[in-house]
N, CA, C and O of each residue as an XYZ file, in Angstrom:
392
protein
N       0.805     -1.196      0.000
C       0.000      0.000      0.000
C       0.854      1.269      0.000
O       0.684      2.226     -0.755
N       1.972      1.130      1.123
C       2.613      2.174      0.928
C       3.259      2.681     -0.567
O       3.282      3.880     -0.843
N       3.823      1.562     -1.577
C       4.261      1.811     -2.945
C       3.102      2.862     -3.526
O       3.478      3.908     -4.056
N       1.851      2.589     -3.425
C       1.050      3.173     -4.342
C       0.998      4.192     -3.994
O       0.916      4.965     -4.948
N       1.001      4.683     -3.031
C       0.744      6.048     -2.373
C       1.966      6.746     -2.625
O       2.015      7.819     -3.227
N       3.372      5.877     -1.968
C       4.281      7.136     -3.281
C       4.433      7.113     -4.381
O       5.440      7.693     -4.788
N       3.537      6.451     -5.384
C       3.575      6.314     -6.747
C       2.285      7.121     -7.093
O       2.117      7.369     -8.287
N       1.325      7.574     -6.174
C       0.559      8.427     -6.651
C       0.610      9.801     -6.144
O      -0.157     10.703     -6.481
N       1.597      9.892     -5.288
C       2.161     10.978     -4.343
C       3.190     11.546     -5.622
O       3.065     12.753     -5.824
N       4.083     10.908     -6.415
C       5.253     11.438     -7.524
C       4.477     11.613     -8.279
O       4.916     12.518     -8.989
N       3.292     11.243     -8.712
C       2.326     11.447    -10.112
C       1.469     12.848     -9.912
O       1.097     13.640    -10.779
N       1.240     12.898     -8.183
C       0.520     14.808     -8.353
C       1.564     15.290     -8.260
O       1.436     16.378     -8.822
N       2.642     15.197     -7.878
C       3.503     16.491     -7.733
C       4.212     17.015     -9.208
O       4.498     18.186     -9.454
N       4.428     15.799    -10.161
C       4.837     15.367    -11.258
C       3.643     16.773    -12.543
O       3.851     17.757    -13.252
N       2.275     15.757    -12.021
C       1.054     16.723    -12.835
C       1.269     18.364    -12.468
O       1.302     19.291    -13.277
N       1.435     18.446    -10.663
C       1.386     19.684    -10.328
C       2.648     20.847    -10.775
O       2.713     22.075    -10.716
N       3.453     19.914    -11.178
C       4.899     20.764    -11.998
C       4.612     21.378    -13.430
O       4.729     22.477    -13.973
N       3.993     19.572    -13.904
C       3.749     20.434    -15.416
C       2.222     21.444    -15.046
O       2.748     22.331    -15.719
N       1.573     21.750    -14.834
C       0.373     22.918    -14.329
C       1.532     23.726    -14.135
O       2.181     23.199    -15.038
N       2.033     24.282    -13.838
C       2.697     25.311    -13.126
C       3.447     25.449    -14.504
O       3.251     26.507    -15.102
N       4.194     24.616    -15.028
C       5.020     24.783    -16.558
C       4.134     25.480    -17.713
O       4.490     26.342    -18.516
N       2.881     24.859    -17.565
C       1.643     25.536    -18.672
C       1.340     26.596    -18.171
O       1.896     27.455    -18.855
N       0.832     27.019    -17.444
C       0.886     28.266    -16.721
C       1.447     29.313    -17.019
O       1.069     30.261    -17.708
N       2.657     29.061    -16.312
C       4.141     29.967    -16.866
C       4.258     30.333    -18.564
O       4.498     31.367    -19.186
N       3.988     29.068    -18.913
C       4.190     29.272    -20.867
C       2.589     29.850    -21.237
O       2.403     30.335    -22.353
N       1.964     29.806    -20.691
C       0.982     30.722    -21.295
C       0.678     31.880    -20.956
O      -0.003     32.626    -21.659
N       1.115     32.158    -19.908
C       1.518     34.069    -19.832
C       2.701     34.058    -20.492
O       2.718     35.038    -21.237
N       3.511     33.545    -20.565
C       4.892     33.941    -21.896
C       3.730     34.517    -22.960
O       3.450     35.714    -23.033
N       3.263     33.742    -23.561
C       2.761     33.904    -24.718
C       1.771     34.742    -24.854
O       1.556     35.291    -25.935
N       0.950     34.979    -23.655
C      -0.202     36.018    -23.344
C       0.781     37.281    -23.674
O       0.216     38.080    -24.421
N       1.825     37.583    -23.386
C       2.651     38.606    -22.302
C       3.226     38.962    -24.815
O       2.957     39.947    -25.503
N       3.770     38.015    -25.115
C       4.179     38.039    -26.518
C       3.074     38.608    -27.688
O       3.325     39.211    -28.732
N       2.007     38.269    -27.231
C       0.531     38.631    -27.856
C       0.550     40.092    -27.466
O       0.835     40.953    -28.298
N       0.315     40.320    -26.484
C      -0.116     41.907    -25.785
C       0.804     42.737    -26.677
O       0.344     43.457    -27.563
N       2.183     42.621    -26.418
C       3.167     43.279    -27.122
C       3.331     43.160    -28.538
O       3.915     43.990    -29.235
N       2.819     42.146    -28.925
C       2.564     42.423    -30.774
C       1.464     43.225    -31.246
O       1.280     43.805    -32.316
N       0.460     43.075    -29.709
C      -0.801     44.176    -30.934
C      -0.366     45.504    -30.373
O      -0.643     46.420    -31.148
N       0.314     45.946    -29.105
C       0.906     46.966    -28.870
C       1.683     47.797    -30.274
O       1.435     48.884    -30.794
N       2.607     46.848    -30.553
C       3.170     47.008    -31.811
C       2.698     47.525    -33.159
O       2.983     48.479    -33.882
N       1.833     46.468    -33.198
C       0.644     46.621    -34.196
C      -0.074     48.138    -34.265
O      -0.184     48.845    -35.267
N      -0.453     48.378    -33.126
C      -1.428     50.009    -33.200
C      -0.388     51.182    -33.174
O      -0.732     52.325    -33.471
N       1.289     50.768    -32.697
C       1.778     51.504    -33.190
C       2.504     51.953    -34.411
O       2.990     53.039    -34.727
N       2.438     50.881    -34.960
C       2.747     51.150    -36.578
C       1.714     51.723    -37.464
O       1.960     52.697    -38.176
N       0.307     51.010    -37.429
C      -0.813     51.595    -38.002
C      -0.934     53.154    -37.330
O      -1.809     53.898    -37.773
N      -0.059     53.613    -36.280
C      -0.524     55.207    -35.972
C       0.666     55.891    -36.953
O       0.578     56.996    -37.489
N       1.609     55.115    -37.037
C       2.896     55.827    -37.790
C       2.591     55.472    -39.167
O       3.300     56.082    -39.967
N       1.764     54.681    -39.679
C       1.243     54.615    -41.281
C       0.616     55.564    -41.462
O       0.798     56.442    -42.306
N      -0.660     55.422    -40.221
C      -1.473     56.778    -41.070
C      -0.549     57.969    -40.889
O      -0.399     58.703    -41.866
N       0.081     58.249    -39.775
C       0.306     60.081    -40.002
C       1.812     60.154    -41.241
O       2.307     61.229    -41.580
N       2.239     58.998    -41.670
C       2.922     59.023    -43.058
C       2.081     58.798    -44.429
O       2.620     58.532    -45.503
N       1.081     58.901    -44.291
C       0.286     58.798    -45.342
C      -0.190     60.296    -45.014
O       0.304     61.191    -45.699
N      -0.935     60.565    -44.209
C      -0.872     62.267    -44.196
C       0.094     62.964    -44.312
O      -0.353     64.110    -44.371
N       1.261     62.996    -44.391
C       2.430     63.204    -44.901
C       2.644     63.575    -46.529
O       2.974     64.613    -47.103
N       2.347     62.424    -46.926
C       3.155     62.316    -48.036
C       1.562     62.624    -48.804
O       1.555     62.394    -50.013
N       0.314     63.090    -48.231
C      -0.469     63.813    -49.063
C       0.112     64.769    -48.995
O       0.488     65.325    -50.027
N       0.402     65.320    -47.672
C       0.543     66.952    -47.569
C       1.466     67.202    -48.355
O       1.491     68.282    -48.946
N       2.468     66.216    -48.539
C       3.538     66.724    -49.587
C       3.928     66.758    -51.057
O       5.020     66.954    -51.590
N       2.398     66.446    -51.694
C       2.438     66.068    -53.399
C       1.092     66.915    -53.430
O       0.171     66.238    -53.890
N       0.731     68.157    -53.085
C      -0.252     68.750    -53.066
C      -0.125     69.938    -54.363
O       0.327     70.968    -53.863
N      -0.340     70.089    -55.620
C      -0.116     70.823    -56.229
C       0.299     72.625    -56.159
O       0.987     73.253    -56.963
N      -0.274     73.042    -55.124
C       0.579     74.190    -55.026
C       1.924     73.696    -54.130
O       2.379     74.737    -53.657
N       2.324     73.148    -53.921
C       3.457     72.990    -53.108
C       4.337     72.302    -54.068
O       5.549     72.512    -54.044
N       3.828     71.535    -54.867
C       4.996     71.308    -55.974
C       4.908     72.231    -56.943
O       5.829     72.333    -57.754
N       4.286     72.685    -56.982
C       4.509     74.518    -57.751
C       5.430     74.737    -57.413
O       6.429     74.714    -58.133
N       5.428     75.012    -56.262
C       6.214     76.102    -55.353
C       7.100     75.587    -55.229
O       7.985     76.433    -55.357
N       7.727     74.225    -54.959
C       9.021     73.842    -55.331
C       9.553     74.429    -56.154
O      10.452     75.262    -56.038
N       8.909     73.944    -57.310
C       9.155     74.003    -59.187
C       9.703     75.458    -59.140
O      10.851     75.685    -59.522
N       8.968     76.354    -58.720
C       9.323     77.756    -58.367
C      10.553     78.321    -57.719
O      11.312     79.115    -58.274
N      10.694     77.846    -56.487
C      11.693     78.369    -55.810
C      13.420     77.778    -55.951
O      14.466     78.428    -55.960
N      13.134     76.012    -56.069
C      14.066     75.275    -56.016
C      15.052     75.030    -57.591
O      16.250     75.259    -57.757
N      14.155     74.557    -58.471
C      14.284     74.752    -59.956
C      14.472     75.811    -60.653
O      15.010     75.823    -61.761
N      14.024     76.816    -60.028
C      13.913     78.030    -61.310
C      12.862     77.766    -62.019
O      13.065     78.329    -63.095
N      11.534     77.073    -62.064
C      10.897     77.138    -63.309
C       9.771     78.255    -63.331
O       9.912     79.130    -62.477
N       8.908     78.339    -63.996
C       8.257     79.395    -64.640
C       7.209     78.986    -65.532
O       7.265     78.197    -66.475
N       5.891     79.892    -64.918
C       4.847     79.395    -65.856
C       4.950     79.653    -67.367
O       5.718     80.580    -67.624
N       4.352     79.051    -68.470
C       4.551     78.531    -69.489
C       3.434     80.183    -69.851
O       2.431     80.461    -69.194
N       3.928     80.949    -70.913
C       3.416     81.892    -71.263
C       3.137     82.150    -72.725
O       3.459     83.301    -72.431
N       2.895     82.197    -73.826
C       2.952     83.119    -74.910
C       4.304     83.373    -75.500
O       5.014     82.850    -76.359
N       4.361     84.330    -74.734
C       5.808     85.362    -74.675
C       7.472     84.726    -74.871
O       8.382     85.264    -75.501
N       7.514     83.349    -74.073
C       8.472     82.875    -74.156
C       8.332     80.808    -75.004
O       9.065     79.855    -75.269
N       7.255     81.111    -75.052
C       7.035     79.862    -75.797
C       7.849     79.964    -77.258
O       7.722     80.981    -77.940
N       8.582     78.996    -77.640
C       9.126     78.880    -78.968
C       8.384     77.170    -79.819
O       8.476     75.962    -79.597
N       7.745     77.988    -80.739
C       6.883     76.935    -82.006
C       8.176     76.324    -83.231
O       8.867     76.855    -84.101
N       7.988     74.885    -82.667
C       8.989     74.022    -83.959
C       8.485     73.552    -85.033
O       7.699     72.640    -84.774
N       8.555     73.700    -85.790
C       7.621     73.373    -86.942
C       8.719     72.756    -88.232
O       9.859     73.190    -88.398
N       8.074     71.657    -89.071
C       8.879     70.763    -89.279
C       9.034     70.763    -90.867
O       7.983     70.766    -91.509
N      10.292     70.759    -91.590
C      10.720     71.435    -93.152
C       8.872     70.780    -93.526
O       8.078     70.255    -92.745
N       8.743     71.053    -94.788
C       8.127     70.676    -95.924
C       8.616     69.545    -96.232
O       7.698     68.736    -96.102
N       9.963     68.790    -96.718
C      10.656     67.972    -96.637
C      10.532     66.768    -95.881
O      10.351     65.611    -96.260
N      10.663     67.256    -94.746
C      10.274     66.288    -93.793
C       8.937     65.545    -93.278
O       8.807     64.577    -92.528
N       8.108     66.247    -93.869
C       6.490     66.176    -93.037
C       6.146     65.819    -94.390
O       5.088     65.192    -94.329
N       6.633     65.945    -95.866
C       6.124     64.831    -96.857
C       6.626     63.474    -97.117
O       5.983     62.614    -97.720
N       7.941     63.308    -96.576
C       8.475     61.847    -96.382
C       7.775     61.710    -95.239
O       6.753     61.134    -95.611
N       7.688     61.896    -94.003
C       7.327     60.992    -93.102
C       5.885     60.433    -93.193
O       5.558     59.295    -92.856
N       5.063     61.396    -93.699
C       3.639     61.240    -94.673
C       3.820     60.190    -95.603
O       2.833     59.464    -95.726
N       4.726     59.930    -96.235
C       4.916     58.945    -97.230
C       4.997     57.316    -97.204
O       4.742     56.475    -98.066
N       5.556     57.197    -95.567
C       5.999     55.931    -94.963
C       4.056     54.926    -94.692
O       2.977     55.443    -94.405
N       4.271     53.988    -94.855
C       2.578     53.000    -93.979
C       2.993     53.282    -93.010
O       2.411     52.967    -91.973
């Protein structure tokens, strides 16, 4: 009688170790979860305000205003427009080709 009793005496303490092992490993993993969606809402906060970003920054007067300040460029006028226009020569051969 006594055998069985320390053979069922090593079998709870045995069960009661691994309980305590599952336990432990499932707050690991609780604890790994928490911190990935932590993660998670902080990237989706740094997506969106880089997506508001990079509207604010392809907004047509502001790439004007690049174009303007950084480039040198200049609206397209009349005045400084130059018309190419192509021989006689050329515009009846290329007319000529299928």
């Amino acid at each position: 009688m006594t055998r069985l009793n320390i053979l069922l005496l090593l079998a709870l303490v045995g069960s009661a170790l691994a309980l305590v092992h599952s336990q432990y490993a499932s707050r690991q993993l609780f604890m790994g979860l928490e911190s990935a969606r932590k993660d998670t809402t902080r990237l989706e906060i740094e997506r969106d305000r880089l997506l508001v970003e990079r509207r604010a920054q392809a907004t047509p007067l502001r790439v004007e205003q690049i174009a303007r300040q950084q480039l040198q460029m200049r609206m397209v006028s009349p005045g400084i427009t130059q018309y190419v226009t192509a021989p006689a020569s050329a515009a009846s051969s290329a007319g000529a080709k299928p």
